[in-house]
N, C-alpha and C positions, 0 to 999 in steps of 0.2 A: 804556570804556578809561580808563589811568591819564590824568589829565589833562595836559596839557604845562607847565603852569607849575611841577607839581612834581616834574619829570624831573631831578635836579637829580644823582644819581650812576650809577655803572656797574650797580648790579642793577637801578634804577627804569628804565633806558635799555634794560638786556636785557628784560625785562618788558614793556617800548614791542614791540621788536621780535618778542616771543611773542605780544602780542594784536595785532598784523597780521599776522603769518603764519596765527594762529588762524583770523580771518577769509577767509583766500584757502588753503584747503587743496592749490589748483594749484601754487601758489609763486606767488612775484613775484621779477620782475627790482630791482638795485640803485634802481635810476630810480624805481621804484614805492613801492619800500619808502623812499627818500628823503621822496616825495609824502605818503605817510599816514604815516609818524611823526612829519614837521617836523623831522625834524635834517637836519642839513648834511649832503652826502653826505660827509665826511670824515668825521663823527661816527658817521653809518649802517655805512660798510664796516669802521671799527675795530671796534663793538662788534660785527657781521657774523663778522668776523676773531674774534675771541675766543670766539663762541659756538661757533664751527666748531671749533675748538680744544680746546673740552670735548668735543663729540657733541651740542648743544643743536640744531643744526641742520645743514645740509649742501647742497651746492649740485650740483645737477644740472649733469652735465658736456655736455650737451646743448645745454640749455636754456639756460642759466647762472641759473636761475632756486634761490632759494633757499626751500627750504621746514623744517617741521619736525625734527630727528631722534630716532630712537630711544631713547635716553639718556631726552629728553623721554616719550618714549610709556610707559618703563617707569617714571616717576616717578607720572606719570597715575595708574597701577594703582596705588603704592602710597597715591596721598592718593586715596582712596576714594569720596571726597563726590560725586566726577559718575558717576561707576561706581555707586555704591549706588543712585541716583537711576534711571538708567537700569532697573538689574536689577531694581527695584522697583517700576518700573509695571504690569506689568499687574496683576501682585497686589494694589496700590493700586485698580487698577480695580477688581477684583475684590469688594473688600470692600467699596468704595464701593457698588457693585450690588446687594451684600447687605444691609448695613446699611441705604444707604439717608443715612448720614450722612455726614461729612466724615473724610477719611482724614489724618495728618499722618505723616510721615517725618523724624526728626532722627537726627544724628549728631555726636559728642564731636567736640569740638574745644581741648584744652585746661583751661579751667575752664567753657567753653559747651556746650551744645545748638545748632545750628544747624536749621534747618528747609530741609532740601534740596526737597521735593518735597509735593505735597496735592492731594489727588484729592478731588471734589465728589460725593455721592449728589442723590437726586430728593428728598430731603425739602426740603419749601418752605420751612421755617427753617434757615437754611444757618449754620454756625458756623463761620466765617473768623477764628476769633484768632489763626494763625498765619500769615503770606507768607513765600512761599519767601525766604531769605537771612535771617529774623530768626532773633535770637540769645535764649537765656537761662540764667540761671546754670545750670549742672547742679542738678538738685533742685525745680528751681521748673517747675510744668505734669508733664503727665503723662507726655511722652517723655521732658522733662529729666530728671524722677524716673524712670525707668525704667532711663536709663544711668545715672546716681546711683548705686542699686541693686543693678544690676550688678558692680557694680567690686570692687576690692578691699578689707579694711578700710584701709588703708597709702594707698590713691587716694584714700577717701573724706574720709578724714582733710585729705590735704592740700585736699580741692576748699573742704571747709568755713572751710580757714582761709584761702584765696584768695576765696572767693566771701562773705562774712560779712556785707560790708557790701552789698554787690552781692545778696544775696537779703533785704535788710530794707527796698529798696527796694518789694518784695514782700508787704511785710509776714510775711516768713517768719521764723522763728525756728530755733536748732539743736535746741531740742525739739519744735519740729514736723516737721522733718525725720528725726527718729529715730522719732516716732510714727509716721512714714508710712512707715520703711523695716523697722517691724516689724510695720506691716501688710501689706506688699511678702511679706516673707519669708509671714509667714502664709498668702495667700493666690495669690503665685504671679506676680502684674500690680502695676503701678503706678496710682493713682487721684486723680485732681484732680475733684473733688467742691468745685464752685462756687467755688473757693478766690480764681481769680486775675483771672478773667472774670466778674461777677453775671451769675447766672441760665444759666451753661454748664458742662458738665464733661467729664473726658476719662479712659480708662482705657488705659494702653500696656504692652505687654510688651516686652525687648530681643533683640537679631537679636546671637545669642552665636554664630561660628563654633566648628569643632571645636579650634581651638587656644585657646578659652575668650576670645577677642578681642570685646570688647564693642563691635560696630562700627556701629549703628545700633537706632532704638528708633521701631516701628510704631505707630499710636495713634489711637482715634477720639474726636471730638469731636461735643458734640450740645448739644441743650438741656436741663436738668435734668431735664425729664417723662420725658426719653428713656433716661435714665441709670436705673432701677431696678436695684438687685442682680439680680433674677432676670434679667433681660435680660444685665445685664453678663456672668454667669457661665454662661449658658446660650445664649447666644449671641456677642457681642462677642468674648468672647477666646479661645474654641476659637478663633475665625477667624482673630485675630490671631496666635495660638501657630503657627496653620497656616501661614501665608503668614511668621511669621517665621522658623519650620524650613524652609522651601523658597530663602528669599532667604538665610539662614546657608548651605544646600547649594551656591548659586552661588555664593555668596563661597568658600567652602573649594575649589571648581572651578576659579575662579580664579587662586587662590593656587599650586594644582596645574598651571598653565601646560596 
């Protein structure tokens, strides 16, 4: 939860009152939601008062208890990142199973990669360089490059003149990024071949729905011995292409209400 020392305006206050409703999907009465935010209840029923106002929540004429609203549930849908995660699991398992390696799940955000989700296979060398919630520049690791890739030329353009300094922490460069995206093109997947990690690599293709929305990027992670082309190509990314035509199909399902 946001912290309370920096609740300091009306969105960081509404926000207060979205991650304790989150928490108690029953509702809570005024009295409750006073207790876990820490605001005054004068402060709690104004901004209360306001959210109800938009549709951000609503109060049970019963109960009197306030919980989420719909406004809220439809926004959910459209920022994606716990939806994709969700729709994503068991495929994530899936691959884990097969492979045998580590699975990663990212999705754009901006000038970022974000890492929503990672599923573990039974290989005893376990390749963990990404936890859920970290970020990297688009371009840089093999999801990041995979939405990179994706995009537009008009998107890629700008991600490179936002992120420039932000992927030399990286040691990447804009010609290494064009060699990689005309390896991308070539063969179809994105590839981090020990680049970021010593001695790991990752191969990811992107989760493109039918309105060409580049909205997540599937990707496995191993130890270098495990990374051979034949491997890669003959096993890895059929898998991957699969389960990311099946999680683009839930996304467009989606979208379809």
């Amino acid at each position: 939860m946001t912290e309370i020392a920096a609740i300091t305006g009306s969105i960081a206050r509404a926000a207060r009152i979205i991650d304790v409703l989150t928490a108690a999907p029953e509702g809570l009465a005024l009295n409750q939601i006073v207790e876990r935010s820490e605001f005054s209840k004068t402060t709690a029923f104004r901004v209360l008062a306001n959210m109800q106002d938009v549709g951000f929540i609503y109060q049970d004429p019963e109960s009197r208890r306030y919980l989420l609203g719909h406004k809220l549930a439809h926004i959910a849908q459209v920022a994606t990142r716990s939806n994709i995660a969700g729709m994503a699991q068991r495929g994530m398992e899936r691959l884990a199973k097969l492979s045998e390696d580590t699975v990663f799940l990212s999705v754009p955000e901006g000038a970022a990669a974000i890492c929503v989700a990672r599923a573990t296979g039974a290989f005893p060398i376990r390749t963990l360089t990404l936890n859920i919630g970290d970020q990297r520049p688009l371009g840089v690791g093999a999801g990041a490059l995979a939405l990179f890739c994706a995009m537009g030329d008009e998107k890629r353009e700008a991600v490179l003149r936002v992120n420039r300094n932000w992927m030399a922490e990286y040691g990447i460069k804009e010609q290494d990024l064009q060699a990689s995206y005309d390896d991308y093109v070539a063969n179809g997947y994105a590839a981090n071949i020990g680049r970021i990690v010593a001695g790991t690599s990752a191969v990811a293709v992107p989760v493109i729905t039918r309105s060409k929305q580049v909205v997540g990027a599937l990707a496995f992670g191993a130890i270098d011995a495990r990374m051979t082309k034949e491997r890669i190509e003959t096993v890895l990314v059929p898998a991957l292409r699969k389960e990311a035509e099946l999680l683009a199909r839930r996304m467009d399902e989606m979208e379809q209400g």
